[in-house]
C-alpha positions as CSV (number, residue, x, y, z in Angstrom):
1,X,42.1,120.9,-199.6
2,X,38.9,122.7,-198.9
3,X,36.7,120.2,-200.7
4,X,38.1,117.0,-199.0
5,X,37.4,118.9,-195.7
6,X,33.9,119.5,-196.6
7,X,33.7,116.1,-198.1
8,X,34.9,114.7,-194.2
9,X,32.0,116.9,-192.7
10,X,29.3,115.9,-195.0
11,X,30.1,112.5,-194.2
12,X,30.4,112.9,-190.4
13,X,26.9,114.7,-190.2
14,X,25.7,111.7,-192.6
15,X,26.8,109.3,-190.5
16,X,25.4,111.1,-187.3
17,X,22.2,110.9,-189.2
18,X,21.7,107.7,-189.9
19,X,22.9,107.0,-185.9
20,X,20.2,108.6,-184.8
21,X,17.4,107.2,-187.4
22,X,18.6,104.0,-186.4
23,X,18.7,104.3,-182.6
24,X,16.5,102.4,-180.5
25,X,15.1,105.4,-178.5
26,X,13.8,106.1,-181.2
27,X,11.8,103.7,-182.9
28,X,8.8,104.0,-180.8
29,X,8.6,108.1,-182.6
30,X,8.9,106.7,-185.4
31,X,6.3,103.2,-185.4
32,X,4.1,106.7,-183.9
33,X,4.7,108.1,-187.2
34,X,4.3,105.9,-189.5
35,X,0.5,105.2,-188.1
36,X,-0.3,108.8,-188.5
37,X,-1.5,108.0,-192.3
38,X,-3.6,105.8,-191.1
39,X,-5.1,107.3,-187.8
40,X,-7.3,110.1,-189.8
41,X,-9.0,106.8,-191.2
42,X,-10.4,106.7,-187.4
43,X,-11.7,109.4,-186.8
44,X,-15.4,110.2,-187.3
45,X,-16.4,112.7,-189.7
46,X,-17.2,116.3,-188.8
């Protein structure tokens, strides 16, 4: 009993994850993030 009620949590909180990676608020934080790699290219050196 107590592992199918974990099971039903894990998989709640998984699919609230993948909600919110997936949300369109949010892609602009994330396109932001996925430049950061590539923005200390830019930069001059010290």
């Amino acid at each position: 009993m107590i592992s199918g009620i974990v099971t039903a949590v894990l998989l709640v909180c998984f699919v609230g994850g993948w909600i919110w990676a997936w949300s369109p608020k949010r892609k602009r934080e994330f396109e932001d993030a996925a430049q950061l790699p590539l923005d200390d290219e830019q930069e001059s050196p010290r």
